[in-house]
CHARMM-style PDB file with segment names, atoms N, HN, CA, C and O in Angstrom:
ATOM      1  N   UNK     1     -20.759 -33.213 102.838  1.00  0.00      PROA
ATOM      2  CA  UNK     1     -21.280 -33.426 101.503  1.00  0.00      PROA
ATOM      3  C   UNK     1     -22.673 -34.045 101.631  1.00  0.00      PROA
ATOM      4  O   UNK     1     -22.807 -35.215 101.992  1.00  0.00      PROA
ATOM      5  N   UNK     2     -23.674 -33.279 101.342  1.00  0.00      PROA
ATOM      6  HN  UNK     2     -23.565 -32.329 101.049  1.00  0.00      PROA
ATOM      7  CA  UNK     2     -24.882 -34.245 100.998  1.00  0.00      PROA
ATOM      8  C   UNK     2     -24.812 -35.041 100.326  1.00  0.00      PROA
ATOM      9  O   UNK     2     -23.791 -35.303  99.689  1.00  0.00      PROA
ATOM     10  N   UNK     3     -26.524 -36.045 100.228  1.00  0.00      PROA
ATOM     11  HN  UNK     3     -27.353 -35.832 100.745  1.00  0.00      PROA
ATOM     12  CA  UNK     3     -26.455 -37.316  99.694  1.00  0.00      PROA
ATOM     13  C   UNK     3     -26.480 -36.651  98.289  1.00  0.00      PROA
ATOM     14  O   UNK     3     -25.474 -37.043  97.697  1.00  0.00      PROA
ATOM     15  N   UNK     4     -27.355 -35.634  97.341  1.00  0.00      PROA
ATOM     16  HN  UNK     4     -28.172 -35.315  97.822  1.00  0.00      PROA
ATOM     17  CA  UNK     4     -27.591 -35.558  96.159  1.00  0.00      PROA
ATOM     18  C   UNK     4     -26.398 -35.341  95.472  1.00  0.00      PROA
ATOM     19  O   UNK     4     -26.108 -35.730  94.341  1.00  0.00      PROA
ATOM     20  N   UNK     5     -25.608 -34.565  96.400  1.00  0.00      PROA
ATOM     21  HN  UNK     5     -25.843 -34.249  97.319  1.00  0.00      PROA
ATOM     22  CA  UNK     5     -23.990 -34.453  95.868  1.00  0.00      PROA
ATOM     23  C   UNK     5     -23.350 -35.756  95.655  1.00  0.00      PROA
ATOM     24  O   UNK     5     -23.369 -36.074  94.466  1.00  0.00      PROA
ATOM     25  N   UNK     6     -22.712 -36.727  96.537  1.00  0.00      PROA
ATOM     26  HN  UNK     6     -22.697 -36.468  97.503  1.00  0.00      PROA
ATOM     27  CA  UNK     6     -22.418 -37.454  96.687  1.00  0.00      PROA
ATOM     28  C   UNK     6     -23.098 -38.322  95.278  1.00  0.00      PROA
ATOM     29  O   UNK     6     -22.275 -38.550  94.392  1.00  0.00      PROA
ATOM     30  N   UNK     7     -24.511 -38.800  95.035  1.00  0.00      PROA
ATOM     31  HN  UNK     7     -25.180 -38.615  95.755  1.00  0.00      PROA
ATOM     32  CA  UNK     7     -24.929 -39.107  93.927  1.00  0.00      PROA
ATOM     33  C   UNK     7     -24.762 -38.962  92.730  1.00  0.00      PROA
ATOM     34  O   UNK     7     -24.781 -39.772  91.803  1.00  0.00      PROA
ATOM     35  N   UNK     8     -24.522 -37.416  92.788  1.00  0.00      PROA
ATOM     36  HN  UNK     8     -24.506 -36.758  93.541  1.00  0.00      PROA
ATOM     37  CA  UNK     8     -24.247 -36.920  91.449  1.00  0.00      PROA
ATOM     38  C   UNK     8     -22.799 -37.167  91.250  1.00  0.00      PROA
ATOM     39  O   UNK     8     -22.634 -37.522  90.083  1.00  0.00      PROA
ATOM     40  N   UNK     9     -21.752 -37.129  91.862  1.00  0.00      PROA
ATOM     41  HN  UNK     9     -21.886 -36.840  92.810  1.00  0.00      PROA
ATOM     42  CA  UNK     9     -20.337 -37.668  91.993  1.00  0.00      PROA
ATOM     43  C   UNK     9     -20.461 -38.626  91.411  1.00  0.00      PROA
ATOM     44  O   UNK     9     -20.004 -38.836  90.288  1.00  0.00      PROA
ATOM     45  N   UNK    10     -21.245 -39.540  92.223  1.00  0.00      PROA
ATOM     46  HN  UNK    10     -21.616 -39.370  93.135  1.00  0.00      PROA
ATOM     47  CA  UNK    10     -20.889 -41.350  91.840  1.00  0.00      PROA
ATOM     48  C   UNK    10     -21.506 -41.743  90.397  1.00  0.00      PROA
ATOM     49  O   UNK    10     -21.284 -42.835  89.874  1.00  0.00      PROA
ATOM     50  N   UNK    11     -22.583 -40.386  89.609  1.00  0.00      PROA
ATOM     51  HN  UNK    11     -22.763 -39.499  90.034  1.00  0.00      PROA
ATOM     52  CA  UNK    11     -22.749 -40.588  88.313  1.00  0.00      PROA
ATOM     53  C   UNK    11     -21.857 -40.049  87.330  1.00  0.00      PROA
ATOM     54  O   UNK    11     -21.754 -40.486  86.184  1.00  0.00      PROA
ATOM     55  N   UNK    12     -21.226 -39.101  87.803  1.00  0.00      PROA
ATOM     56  HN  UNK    12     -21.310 -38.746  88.734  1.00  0.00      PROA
ATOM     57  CA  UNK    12     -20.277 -38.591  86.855  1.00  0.00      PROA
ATOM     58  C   UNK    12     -19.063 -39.371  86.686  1.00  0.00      PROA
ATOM     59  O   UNK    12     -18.563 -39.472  85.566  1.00  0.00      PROA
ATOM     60  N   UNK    13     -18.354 -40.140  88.086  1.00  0.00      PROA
ATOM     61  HN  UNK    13     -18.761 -40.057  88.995  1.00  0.00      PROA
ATOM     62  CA  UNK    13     -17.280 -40.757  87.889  1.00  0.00      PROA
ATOM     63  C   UNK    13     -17.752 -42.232  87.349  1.00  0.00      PROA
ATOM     64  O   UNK    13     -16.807 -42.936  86.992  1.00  0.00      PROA
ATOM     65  N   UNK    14     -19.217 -42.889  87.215  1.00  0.00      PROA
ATOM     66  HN  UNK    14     -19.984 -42.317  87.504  1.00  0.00      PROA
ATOM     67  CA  UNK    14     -19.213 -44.259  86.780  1.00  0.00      PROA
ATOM     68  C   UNK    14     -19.314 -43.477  84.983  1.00  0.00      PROA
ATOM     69  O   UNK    14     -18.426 -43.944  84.269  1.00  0.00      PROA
ATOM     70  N   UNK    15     -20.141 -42.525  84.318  1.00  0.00      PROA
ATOM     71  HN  UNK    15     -20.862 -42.145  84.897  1.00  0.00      PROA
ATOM     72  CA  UNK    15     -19.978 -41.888  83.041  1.00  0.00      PROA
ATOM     73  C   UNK    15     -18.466 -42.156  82.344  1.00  0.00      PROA
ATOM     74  O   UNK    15     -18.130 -42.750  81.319  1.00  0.00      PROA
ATOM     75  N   UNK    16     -17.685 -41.409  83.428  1.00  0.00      PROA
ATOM     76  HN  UNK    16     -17.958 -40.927  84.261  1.00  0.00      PROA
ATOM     77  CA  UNK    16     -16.384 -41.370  82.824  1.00  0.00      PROA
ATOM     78  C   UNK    16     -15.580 -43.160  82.756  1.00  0.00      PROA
ATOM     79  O   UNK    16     -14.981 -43.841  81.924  1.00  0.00      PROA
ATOM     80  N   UNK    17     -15.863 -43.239  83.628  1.00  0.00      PROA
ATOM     81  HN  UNK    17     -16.349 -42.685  84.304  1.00  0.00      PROA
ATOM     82  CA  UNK    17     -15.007 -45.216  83.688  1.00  0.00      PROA
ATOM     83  C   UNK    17     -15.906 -45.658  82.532  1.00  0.00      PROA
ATOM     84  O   UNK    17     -15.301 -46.231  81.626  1.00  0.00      PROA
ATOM     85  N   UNK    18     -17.518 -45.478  82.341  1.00  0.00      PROA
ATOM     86  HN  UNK    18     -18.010 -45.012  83.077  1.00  0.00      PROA
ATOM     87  CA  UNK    18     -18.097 -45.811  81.128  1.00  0.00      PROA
ATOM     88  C   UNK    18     -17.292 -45.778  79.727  1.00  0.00      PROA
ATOM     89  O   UNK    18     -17.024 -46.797  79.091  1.00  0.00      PROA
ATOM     90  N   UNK    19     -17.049 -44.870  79.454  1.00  0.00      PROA
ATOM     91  HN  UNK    19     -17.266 -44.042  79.970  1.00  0.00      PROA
ATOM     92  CA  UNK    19     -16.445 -43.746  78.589  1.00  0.00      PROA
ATOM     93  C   UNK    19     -15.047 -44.156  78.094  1.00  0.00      PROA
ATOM     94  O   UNK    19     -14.694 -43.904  76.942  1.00  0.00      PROA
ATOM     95  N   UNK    20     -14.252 -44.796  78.982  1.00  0.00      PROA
ATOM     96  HN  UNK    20     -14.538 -45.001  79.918  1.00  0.00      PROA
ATOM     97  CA  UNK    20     -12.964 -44.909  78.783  1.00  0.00      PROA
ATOM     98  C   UNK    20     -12.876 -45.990  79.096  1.00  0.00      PROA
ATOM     99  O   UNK    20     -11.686 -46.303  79.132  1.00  0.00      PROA
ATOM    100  N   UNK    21     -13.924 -47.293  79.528  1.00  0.00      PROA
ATOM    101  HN  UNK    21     -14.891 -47.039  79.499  1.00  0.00      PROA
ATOM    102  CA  UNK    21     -14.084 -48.481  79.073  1.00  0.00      PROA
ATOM    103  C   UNK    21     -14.417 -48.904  77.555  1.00  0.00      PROA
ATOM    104  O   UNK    21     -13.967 -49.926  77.035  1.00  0.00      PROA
ATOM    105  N   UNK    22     -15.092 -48.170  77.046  1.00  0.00      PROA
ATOM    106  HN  UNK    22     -15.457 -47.340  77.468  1.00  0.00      PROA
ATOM    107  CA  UNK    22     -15.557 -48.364  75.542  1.00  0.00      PROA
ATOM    108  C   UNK    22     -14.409 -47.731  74.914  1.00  0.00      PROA
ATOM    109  O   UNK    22     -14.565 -47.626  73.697  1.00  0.00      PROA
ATOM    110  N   UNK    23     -13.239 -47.248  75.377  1.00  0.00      PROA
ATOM    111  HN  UNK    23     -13.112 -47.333  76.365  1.00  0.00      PROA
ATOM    112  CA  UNK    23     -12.375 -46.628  74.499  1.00  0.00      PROA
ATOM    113  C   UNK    23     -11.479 -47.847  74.781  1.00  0.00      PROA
ATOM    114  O   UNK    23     -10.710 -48.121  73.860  1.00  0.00      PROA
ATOM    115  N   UNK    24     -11.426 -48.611  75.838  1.00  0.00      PROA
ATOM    116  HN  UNK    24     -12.051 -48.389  76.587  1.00  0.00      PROA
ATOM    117  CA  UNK    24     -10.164 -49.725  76.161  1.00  0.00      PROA
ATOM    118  C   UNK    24     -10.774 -50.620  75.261  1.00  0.00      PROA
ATOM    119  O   UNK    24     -10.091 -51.549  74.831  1.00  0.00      PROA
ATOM    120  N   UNK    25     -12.261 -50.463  74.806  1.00  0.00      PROA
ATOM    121  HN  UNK    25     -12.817 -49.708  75.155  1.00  0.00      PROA
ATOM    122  CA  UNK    25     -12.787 -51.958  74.288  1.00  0.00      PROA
ATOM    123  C   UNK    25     -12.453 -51.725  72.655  1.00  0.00      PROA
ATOM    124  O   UNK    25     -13.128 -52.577  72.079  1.00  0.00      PROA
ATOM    125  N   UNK    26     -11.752 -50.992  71.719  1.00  0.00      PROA
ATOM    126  HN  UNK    26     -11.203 -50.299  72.187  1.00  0.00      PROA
ATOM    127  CA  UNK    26     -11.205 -50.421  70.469  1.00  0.00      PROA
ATOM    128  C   UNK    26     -10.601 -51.411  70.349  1.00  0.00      PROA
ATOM    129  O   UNK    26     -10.940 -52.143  69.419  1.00  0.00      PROA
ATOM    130  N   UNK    27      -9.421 -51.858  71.269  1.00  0.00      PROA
ATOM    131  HN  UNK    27      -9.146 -51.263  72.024  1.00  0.00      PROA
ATOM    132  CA  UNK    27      -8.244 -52.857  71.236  1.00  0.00      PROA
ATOM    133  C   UNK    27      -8.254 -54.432  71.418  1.00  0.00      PROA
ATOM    134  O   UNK    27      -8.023 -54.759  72.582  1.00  0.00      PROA
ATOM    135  N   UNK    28      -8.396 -55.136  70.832  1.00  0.00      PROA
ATOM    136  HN  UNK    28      -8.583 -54.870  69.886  1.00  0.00      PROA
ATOM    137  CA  UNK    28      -8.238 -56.434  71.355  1.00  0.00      PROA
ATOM    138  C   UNK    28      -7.211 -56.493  73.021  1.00  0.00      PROA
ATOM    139  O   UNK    28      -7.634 -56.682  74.161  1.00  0.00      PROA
ATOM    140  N   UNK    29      -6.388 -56.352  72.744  1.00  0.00      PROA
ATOM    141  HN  UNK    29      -6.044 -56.199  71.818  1.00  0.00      PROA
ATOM    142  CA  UNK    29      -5.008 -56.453  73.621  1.00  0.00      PROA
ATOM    143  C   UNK    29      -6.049 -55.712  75.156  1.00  0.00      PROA
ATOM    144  O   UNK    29      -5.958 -56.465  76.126  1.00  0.00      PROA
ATOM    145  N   UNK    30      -6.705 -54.768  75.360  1.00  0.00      PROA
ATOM    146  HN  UNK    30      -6.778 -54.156  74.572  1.00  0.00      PROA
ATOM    147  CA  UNK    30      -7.063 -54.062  76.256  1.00  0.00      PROA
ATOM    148  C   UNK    30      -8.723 -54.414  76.450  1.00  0.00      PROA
ATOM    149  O   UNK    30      -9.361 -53.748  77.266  1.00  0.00      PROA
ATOM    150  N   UNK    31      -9.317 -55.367  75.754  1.00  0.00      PROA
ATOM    151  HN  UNK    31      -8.799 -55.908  75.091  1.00  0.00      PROA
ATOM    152  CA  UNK    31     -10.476 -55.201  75.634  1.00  0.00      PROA
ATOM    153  C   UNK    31     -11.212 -55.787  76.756  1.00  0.00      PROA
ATOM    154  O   UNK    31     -12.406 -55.533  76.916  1.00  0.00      PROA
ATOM    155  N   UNK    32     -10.422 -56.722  77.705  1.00  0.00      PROA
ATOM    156  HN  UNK    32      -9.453 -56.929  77.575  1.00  0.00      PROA
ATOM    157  CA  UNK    32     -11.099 -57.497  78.697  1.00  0.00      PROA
ATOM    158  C   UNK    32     -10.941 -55.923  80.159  1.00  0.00      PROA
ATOM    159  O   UNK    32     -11.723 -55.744  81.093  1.00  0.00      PROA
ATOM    160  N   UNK    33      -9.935 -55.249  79.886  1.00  0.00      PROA
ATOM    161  HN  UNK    33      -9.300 -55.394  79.128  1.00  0.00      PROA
ATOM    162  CA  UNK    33      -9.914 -54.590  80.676  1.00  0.00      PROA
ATOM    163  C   UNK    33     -11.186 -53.230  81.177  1.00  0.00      PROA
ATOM    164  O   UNK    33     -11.522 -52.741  82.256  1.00  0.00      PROA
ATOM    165  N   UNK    34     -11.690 -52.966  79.373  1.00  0.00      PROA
ATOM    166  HN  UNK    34     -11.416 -53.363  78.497  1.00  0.00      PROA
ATOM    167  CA  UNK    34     -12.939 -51.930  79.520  1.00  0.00      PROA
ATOM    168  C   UNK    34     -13.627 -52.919  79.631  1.00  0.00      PROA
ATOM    169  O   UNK    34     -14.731 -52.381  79.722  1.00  0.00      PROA
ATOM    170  N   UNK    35     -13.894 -54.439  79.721  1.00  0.00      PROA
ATOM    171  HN  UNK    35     -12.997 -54.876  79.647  1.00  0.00      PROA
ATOM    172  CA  UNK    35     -15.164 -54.862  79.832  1.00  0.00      PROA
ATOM    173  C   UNK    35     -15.195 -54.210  81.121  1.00  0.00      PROA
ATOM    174  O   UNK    35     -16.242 -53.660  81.462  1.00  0.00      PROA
ATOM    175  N   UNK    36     -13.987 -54.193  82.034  1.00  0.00      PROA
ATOM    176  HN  UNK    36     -13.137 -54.640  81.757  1.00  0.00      PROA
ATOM    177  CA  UNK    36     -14.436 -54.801  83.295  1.00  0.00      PROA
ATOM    178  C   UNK    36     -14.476 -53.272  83.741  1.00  0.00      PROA
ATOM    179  O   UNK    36     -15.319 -53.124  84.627  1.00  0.00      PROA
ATOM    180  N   UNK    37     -13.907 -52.238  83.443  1.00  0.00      PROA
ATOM    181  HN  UNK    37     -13.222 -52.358  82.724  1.00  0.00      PROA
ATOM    182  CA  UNK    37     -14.504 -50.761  83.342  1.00  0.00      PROA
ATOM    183  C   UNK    37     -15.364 -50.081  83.537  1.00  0.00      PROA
ATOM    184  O   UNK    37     -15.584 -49.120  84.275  1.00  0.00      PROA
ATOM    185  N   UNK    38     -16.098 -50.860  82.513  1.00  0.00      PROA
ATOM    186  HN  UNK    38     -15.919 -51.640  81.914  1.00  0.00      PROA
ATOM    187  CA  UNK    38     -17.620 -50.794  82.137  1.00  0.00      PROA
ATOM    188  C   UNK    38     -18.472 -51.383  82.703  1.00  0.00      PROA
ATOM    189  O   UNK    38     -19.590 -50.920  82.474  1.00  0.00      PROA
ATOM    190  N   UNK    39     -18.445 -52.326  83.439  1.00  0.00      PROA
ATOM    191  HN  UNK    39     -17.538 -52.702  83.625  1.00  0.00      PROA
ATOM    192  CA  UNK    39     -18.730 -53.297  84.382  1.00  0.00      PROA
ATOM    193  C   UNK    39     -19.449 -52.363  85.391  1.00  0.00      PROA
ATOM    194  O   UNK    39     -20.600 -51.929  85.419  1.00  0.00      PROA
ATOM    195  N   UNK    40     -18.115 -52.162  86.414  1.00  0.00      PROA
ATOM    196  HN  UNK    40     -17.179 -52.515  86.391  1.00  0.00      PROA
ATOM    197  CA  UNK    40     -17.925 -51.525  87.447  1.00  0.00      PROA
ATOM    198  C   UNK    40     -18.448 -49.986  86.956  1.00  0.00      PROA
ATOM    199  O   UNK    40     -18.605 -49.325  87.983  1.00  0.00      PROA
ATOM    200  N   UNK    41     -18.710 -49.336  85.989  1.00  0.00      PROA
ATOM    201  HN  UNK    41     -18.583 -49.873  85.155  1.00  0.00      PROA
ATOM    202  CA  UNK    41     -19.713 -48.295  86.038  1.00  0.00      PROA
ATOM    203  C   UNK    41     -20.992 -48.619  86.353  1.00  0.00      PROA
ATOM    204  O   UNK    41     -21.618 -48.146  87.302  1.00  0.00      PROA
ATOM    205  N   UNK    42     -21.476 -49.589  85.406  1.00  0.00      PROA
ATOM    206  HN  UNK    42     -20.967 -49.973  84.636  1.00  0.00      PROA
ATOM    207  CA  UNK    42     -22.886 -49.481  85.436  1.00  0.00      PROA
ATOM    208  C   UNK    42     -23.291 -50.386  86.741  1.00  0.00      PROA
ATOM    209  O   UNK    42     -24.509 -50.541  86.824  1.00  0.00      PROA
ATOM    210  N   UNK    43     -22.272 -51.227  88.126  1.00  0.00      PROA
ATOM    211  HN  UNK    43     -21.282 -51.100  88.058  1.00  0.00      PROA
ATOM    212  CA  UNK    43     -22.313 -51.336  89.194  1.00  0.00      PROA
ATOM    213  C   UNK    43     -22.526 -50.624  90.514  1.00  0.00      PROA
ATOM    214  O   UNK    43     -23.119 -50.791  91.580  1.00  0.00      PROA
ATOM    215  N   UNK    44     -21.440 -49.406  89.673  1.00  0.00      PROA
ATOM    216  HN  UNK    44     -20.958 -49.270  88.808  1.00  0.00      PROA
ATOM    217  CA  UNK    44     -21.322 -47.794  90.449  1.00  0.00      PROA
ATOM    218  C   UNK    44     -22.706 -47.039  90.391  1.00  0.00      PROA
ATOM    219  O   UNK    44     -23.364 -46.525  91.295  1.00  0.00      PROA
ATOM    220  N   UNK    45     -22.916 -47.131  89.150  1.00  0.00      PROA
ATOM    221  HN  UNK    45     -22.381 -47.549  88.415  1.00  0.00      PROA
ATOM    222  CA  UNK    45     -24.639 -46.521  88.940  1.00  0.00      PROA
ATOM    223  C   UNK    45     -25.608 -47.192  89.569  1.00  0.00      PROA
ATOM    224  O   UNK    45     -26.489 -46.583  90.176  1.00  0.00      PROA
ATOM    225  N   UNK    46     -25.581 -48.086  89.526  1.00  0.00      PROA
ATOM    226  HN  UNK    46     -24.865 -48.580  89.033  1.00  0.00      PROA
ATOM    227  CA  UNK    46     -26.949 -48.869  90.151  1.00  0.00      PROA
ATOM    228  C   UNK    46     -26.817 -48.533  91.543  1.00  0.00      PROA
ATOM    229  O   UNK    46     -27.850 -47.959  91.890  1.00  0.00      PROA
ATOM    230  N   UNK    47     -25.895 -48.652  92.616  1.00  0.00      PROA
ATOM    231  HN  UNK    47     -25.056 -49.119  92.334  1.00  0.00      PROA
ATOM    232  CA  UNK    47     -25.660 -48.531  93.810  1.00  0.00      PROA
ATOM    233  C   UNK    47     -25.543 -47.180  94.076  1.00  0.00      PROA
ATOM    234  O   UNK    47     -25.663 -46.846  95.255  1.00  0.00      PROA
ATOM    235  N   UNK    48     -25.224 -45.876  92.806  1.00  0.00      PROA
ATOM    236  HN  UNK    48     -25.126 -46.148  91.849  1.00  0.00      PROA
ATOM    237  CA  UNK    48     -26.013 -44.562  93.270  1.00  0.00      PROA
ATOM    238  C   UNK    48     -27.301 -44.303  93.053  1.00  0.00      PROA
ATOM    239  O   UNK    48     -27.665 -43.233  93.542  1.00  0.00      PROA
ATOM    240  N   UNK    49     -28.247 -45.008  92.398  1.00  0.00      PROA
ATOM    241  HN  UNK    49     -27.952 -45.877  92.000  1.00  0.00      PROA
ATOM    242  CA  UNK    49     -29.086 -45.209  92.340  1.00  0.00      PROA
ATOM    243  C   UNK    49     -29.969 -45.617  93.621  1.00  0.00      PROA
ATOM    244  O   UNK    49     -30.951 -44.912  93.852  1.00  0.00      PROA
ATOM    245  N   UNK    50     -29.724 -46.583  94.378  1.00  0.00      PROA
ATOM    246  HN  UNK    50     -28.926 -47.156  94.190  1.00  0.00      PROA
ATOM    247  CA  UNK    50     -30.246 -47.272  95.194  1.00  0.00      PROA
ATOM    248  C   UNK    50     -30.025 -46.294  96.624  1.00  0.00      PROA
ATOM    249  O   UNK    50     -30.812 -46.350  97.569  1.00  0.00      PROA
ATOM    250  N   UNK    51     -28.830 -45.410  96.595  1.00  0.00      PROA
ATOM    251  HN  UNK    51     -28.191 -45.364  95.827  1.00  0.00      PROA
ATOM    252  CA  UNK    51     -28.757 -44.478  97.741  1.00  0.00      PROA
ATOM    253  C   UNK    51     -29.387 -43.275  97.639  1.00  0.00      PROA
ATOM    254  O   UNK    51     -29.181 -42.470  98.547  1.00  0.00      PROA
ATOM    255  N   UNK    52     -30.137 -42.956  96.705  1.00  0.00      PROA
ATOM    256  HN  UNK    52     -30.304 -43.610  95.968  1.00  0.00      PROA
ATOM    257  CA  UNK    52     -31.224 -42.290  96.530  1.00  0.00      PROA
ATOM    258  C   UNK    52     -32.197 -42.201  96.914  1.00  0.00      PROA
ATOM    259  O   UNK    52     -33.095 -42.988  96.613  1.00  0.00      PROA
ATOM    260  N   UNK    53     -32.394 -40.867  97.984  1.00  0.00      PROA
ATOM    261  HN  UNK    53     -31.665 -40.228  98.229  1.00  0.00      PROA
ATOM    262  CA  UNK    53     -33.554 -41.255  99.068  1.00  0.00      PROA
ATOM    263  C   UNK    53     -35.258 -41.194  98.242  1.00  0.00      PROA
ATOM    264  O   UNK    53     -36.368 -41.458  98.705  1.00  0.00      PROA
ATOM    265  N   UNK    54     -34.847 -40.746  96.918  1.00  0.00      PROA
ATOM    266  HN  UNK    54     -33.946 -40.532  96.542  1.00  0.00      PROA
ATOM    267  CA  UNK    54     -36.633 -40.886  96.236  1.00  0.00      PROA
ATOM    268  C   UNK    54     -36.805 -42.031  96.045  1.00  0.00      PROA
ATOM    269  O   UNK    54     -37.885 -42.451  95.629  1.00  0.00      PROA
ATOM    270  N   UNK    55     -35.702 -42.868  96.325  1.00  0.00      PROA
ATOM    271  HN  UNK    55     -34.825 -42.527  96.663  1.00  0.00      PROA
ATOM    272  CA  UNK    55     -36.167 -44.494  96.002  1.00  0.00      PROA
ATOM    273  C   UNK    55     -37.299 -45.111  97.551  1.00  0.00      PROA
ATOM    274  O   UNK    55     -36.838 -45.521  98.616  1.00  0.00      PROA
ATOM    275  N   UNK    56     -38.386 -45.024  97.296  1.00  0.00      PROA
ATOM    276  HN  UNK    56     -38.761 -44.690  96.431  1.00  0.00      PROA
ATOM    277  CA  UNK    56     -38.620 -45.742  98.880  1.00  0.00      PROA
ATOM    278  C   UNK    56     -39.315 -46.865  98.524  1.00  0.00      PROA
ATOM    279  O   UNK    56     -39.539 -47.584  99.498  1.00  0.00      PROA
ATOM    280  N   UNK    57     -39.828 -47.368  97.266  1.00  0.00      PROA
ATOM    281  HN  UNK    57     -39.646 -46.785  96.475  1.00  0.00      PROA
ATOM    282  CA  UNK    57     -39.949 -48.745  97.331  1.00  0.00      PROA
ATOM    283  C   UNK    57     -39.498 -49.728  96.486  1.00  0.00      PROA
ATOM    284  O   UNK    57     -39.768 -49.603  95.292  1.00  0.00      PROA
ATOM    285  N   UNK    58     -38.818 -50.754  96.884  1.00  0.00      PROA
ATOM    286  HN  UNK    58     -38.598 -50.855  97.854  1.00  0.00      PROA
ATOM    287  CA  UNK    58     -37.095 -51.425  96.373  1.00  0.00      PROA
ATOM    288  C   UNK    58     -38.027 -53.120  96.123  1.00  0.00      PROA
ATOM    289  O   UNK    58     -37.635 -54.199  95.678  1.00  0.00      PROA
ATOM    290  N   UNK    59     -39.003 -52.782  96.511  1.00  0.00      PROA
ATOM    291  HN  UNK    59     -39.321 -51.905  96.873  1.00  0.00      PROA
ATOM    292  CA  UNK    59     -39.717 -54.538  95.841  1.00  0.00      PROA
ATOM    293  C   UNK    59     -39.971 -54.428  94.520  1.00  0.00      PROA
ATOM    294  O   UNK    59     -40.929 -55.053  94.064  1.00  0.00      PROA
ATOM    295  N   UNK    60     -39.331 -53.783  93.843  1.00  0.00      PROA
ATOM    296  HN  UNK    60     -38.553 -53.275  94.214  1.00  0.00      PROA
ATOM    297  CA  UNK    60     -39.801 -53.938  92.223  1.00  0.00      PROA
ATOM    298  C   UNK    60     -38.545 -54.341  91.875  1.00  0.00      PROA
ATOM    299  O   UNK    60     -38.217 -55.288  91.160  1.00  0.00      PROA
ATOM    300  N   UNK    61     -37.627 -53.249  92.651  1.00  0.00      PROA
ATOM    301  HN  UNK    61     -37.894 -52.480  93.232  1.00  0.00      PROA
ATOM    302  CA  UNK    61     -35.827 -53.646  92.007  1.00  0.00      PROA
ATOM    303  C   UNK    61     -35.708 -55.059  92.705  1.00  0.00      PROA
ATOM    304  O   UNK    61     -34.852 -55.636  92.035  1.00  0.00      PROA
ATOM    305  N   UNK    62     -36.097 -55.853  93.636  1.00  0.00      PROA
ATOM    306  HN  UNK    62     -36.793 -55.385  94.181  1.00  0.00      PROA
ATOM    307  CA  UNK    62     -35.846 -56.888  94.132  1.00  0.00      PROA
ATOM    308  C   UNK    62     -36.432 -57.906  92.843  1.00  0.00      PROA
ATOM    309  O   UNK    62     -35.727 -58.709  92.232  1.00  0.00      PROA
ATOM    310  N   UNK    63     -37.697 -57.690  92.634  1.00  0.00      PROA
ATOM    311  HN  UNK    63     -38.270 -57.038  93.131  1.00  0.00      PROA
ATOM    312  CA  UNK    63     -38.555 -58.520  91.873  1.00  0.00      PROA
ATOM    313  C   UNK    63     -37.257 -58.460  90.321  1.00  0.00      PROA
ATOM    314  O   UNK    63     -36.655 -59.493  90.026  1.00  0.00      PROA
ATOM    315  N   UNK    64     -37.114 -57.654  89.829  1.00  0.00      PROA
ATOM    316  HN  UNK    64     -37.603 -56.815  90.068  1.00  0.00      PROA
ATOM    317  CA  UNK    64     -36.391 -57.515  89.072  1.00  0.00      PROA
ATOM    318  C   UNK    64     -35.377 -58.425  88.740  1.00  0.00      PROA
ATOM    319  O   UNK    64     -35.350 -59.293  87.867  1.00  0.00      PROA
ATOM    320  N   UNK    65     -34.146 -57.922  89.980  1.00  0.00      PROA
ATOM    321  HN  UNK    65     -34.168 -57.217  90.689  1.00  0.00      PROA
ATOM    322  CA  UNK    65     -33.357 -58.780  89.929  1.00  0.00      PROA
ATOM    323  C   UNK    65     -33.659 -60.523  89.800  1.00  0.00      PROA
ATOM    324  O   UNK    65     -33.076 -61.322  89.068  1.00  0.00      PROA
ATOM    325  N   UNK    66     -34.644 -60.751  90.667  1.00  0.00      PROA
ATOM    326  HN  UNK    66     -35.117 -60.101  91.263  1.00  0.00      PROA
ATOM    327  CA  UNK    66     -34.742 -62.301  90.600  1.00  0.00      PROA
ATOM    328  C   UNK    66     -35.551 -62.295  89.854  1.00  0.00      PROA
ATOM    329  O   UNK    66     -36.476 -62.900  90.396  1.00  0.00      PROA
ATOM    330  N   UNK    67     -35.922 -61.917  88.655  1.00  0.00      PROA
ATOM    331  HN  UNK    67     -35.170 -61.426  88.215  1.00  0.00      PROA
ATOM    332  CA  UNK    67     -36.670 -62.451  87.623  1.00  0.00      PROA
ATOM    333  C   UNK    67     -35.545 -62.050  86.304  1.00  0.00      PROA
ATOM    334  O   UNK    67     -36.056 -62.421  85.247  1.00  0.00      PROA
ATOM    335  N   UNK    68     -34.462 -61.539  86.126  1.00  0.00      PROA
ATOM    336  HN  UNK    68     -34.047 -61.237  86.984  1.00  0.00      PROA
ATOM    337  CA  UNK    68     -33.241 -61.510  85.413  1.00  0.00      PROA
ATOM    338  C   UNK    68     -32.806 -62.808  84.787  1.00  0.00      PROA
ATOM    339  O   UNK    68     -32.604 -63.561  85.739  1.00  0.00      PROA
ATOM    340  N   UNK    69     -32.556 -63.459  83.643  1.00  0.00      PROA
ATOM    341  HN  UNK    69     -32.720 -62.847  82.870  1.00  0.00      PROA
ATOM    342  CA  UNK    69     -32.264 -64.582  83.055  1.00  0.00      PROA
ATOM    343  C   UNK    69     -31.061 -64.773  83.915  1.00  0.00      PROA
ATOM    344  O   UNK    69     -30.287 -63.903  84.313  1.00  0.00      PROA
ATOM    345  N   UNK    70     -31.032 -66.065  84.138  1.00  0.00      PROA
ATOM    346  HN  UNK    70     -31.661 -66.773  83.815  1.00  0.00      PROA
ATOM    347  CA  UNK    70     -29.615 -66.482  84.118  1.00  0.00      PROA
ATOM    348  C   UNK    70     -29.292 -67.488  83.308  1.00  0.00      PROA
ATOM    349  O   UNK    70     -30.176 -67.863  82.537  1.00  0.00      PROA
ATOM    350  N   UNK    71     -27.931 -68.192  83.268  1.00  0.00      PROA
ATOM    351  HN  UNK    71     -27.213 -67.887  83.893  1.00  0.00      PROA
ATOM    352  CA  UNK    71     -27.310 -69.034  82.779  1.00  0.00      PROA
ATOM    353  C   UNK    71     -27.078 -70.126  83.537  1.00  0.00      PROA
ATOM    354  OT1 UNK    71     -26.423 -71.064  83.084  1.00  0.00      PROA
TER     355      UNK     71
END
């Protein structure tokens, strides 16, 4: 399997956990569960993102991250 394959996989399956996190988040009773759904998509995305060989310079996503608010 190539990498673009492999990429495109890891966007379609974080879409769908997207997708059916916002459907767990309808429910109170289920709602902590699509947070965490949803979570782990847009975790999944970022990290197919980053295995993306057009990415070749990662000091902006670095800068990024540590300039991100925290609490």
């Amino acid at each position: 399997m190539s990498t673009q394959a492999f990429i495109q996989l890891v966007y379609l399956g974080a879409a769908a956990l997207f997708i059916f996190g916002l459907k767990a988040m309808s429910s109170p009773r289920t709602a902590r569960r699509g947070m965490l759904m949803a979570a782990a998509a847009m975790v999944s995305a970022i990290g197919g993102t980053l295995l993306d060989p057009q990415v070749v310079n990662y000091e902006w996503i670095v800068v990024a991250g540590l300039r991100s608010p925290r609490r």
